[in-house]
C-alpha positions in Angstrom: 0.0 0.0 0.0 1.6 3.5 -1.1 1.4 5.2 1.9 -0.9 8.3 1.5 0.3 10.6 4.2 0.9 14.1 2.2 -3.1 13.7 2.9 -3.1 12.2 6.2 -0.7 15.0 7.7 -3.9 17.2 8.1 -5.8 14.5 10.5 -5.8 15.3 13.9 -6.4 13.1 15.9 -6.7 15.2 19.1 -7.7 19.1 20.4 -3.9 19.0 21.5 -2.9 22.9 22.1 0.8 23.4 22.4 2.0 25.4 25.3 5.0 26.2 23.8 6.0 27.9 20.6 8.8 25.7 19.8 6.4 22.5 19.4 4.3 24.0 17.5 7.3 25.2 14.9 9.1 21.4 15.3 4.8 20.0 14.4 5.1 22.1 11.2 8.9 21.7 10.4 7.6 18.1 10.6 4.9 18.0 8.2 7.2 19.9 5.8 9.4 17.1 5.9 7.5 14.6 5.6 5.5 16.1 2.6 9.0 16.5 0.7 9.9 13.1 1.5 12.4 13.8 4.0 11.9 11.3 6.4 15.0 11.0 8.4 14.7 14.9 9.4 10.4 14.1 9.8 11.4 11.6 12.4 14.2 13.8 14.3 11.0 16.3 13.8 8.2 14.5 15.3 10.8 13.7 17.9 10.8 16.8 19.4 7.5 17.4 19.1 7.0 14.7 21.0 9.6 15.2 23.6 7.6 18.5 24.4 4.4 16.4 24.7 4.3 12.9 25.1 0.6 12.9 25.0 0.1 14.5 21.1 -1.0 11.3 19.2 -0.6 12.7 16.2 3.1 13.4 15.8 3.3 9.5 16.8 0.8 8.7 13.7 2.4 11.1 11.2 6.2 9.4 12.8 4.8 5.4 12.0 4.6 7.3 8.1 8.3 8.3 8.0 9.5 5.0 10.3 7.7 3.2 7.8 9.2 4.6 4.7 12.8 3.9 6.2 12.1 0.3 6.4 12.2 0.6 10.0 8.7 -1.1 10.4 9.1 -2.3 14.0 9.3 1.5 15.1 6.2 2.2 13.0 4.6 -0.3 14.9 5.4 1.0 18.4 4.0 4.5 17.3 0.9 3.4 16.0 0.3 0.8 19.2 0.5 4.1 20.8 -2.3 5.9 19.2 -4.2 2.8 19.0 -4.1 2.7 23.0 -5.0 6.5 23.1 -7.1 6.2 20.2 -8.9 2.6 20.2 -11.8 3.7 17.4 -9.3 5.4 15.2 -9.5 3.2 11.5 -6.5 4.6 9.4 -4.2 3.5 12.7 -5.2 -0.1 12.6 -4.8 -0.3 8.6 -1.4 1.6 8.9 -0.2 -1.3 11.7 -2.0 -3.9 9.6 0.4 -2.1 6.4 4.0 -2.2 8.7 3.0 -5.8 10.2 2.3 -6.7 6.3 6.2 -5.5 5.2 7.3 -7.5 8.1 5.8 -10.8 6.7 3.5 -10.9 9.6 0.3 -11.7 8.1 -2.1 -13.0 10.1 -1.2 -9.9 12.5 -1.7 -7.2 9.2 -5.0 -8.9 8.1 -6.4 -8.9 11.9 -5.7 -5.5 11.7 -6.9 -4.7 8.7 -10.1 -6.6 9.2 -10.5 -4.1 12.5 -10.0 -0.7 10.7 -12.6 -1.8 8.4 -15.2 -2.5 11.1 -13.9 1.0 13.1 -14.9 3.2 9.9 -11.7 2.8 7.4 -12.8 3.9 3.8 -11.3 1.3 1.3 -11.6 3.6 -1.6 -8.0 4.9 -0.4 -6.4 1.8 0.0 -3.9 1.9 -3.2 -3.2 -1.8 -4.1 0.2 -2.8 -5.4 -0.5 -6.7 -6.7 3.3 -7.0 -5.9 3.0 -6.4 -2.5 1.4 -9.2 -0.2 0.2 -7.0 2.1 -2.1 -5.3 0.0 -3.3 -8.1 -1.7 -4.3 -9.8 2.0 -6.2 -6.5 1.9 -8.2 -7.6 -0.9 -8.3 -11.3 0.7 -9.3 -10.0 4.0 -12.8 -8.7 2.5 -13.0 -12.3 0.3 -12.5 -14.1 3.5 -15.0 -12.1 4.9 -17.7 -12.7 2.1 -17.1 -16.0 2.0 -17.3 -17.3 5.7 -20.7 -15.0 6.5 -21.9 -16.4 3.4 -21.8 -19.6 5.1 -23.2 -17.9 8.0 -25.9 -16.4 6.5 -25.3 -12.8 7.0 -26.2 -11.1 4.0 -25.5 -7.9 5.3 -21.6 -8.7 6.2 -22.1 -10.5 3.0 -22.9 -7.4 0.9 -20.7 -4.5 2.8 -17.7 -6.4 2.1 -18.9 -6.9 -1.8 -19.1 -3.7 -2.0 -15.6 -2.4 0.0 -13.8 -5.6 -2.6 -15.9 -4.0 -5.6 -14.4 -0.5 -4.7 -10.9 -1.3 -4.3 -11.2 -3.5 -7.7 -12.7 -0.5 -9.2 -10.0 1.7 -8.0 -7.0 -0.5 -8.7 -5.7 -2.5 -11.2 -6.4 -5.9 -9.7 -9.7 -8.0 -10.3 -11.6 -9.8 -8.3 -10.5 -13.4 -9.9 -7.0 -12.2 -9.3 -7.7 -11.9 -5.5 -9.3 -14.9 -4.9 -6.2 -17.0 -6.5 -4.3 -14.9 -3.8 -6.4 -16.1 -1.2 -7.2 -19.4 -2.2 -3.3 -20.3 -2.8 -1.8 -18.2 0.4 -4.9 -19.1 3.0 -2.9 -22.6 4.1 0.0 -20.5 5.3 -2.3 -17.9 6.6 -4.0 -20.6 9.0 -0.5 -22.5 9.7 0.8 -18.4 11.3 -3.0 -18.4 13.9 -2.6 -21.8 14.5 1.1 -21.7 15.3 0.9 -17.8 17.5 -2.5 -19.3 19.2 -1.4 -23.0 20.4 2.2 -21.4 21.0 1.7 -19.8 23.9 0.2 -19.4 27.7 -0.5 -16.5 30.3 -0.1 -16.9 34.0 0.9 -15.3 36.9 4.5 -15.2 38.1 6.0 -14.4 41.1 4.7 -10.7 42.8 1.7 -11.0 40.8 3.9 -10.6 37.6 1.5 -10.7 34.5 3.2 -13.1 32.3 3.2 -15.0 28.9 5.2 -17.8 27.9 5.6 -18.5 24.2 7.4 -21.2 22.4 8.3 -21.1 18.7 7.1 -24.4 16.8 9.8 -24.0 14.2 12.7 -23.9 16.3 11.8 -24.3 19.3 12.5 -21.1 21.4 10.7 -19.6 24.3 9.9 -16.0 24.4 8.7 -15.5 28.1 7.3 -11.7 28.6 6.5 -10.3 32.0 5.2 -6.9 33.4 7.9 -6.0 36.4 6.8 -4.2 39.4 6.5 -0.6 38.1 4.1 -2.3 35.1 6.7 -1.9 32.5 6.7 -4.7 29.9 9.8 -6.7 29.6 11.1 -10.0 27.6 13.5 -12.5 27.8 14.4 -14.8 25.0 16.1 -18.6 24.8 16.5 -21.3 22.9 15.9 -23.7 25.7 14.1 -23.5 28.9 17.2 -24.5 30.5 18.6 -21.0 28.8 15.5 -19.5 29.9 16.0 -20.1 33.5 19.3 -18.7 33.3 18.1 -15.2 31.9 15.3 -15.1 34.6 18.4 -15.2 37.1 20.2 -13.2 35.7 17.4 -10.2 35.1 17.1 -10.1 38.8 13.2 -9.6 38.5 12.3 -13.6 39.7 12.3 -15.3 43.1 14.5 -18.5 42.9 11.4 -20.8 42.3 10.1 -19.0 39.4 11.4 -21.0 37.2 9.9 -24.5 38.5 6.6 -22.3 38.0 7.7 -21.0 33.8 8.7 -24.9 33.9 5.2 -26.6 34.8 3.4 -23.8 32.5 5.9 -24.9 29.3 4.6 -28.2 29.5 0.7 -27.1 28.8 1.5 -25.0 26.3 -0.7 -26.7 23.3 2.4 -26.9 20.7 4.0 -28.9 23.6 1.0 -30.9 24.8 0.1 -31.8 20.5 1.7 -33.7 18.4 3.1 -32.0 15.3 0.8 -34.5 13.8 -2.4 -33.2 15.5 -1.5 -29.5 14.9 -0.9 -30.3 10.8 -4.8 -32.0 11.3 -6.0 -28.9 12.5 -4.3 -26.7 9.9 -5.6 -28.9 6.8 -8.9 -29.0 8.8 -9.2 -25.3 9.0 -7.8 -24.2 6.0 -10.3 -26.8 4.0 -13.1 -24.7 5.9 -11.8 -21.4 5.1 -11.3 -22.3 1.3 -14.7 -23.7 0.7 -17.3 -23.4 3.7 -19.8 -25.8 3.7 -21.8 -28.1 6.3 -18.8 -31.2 5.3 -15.7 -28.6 6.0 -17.9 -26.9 9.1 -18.7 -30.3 10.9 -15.4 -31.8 10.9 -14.0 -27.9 12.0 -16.7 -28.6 15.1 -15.5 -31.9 15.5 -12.1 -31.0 16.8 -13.8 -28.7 19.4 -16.5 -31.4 20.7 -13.3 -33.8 20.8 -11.0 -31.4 23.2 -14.5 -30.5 25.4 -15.0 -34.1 25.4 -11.4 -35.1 26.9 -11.7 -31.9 29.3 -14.5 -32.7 30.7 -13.7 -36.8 31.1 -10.3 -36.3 32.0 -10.4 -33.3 34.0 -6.7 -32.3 32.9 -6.2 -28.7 32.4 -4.2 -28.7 28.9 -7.2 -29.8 27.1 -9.0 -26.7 28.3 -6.1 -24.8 27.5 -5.8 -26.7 23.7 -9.7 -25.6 23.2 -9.1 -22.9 24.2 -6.2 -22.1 22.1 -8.6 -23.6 19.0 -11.7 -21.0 20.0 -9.3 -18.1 20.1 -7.9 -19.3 16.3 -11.4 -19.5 15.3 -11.9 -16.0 16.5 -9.2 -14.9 15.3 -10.6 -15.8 11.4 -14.2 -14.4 12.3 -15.8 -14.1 16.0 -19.0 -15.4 14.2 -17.8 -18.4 13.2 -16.3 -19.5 16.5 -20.0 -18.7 18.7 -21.4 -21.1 15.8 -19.0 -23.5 16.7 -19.3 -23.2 20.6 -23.0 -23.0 20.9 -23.3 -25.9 18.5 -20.8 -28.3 20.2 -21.8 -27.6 23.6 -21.3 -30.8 26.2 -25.0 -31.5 26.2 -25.2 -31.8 22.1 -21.7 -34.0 21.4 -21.7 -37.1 20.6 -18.9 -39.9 21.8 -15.9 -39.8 19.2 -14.7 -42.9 18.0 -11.2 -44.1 19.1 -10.3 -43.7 15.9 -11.2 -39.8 15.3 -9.4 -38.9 18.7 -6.2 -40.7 17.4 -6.4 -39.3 14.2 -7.2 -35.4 15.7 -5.6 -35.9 19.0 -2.4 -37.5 18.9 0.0 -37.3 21.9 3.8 -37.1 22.1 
């Protein structure tokens, strides 16, 4: 997406009234940069603004624009996550995040995002489509994904809003509709593989003082990401390849109690990646991606199947990773449309699921 922020500069996102002349000359040195192009002097720019009031969300949303035309898309990120917090029903934001986490390769993160600006307000018609870029065209196959699952839903008004926003942005680019459903249809497996991955990958608990944590394992290689808030609420991370490595960085951070790490232990081994075979979490990604290609009452009952099967074993075994793995399933069901996942829950409830064979449970929940 080209970004369009000679037009954006003249958004405000706030009544913000600068006390002090100098702001209000950096604010306007600012824009004058970034309109020209120069981004390194817009950033030292919006800097300074900023430095003079923390608070003024829109030198952090006009900054993400020059960040994310150096390439430096994490810092983009971190700008717009702070108008976002001070903002929450601000469109362009989310799209602009769903843009950055797009040129990062993150694209399960960019299409969440994209999918929220739409339903905050964001106008499609200035969305500018580059077919080379993948971000853009997950654009286009975040409004197919949405025509396509509440058509299976039934909700002909999602149905035909989204027709409408895909016709607009066809209309206005050069890219056709046929063009973005090959996009969708041939990039939706990895698509599901990055939800399922992020959602069975990870667990929150408590650590410690009360420490707000989340533990987080990488399925391709195995590392753990363990982030915490300290006790002045500031947000902080550690990163190993091995628990073992883990514990040792804990120590070392001088944040933990010596125990805390028999506690980060115990909550590794329920993390769902960890519980699940590789097997079992390949079933669920061909599972859900054969539903998100072609709904229909075949591709939606085996999707409910694998959520009766983990409610089943939670409620007969009455061990707290299978709560956690159904949970971790709702939450990628969710994550893909919040419709779809009530459909699934209120559908499969305890009192309507039938007794799986021994057979289905090997084949969709396979141990290590």
């Amino acid at each position: 997406m080209k970004k369009t922020f000679v037009v954006l500069v003249f958004i405000i996102l706030t009544a913000t009234t600068f006390g002090q002349t100098t702001a209000d000359e950096w604010f306007q040195k600012a824009g004058e940069y970034l309109g020209s192009g120069n981004y390194a002097n817009a950033i030292t720019a919006y800097t300074e603004v900023i430095k003079r009031d923390s608070s003024n969300l829109d030198a952090y949303y006009l900054r993400n624009f020059a960040y994310y035309q150096t390439k430096n898309y994490d810092a983009a990120i971190a700008d717009l996550n702070t108008v976002i917090k001070g903002a929450p029903d601000f469109p362009n934001a989310y799209v602009s995040r769903g843009d950055a986490y797009g040129a990062k390769g993150i694209y399960h993160k960019a299409v969440a995002d994209f999918k929220t600006g739409l339903a905050k307000g964001y106008d499609p018609s200035t969305f500018s489509v580059d077919k080379s870029s993948k971000a853009d065209m997950w654009f286009c196959g975040a409004l197919f994904m949405e025509i396509t699952i509440n058509r299976f839903l039934g909700n002909s008004a999602a149905v035909t809003k989204n027709e409408n926003w895909l016709k607009t942005v066809c209309d206005n680019n050069n890219v056709t509709r046929a063009e973005i459903e090959k996009y969708y249809r041939d990039n939706i497996r990895g698509l599901v593989s990055e939800i399922v991955d992020e959602e069975f990958g990870r667990i929150s608990f408590m650590i410690d003082r009360n420490y707000n944590a989340v533990l987080t394992r990488n399925p391709k290689n195995g590392h753990y990401t363990l982030s915490y808030e300290d006790a002045k609420d500031v947000t902080k991370e550690l990163a190993a390849p091995t628990l073992e490595a883990l514990s040792s960085a804990m120590s070392r951070s001088g944040d933990f109690s010596n125990t805390a790490y028999d506690t980060v232990r115990t909550q590794a081994a329920l993390i769902p990646t960890v519980a699940l075979s590789d097997a079992a979490l390949n079933e669920i990604k061909t599972i859900l991606t054969d539903f998100y290609t072609s709904p229909s009452t075949k591709t939606y009952n085996t999707a409910k199947e694998v959520y009766a099967l983990y409610t089943n074993l939670r409620l007969s075994t009455g061990k707290e990773n299978w709560e956690l793995i159904r949970l971790a399933y709702v939450a990628t069901l969710a994550d893909f449309n919040a419709g779809f996942a009530r459909k699934v829950i209120d559908e499969a409830r305890p009192s309507a699921v039938t007794t799986l064979t021994t057979a289905q449970q090997q084949r969709l929940a396979q141990l290590r």
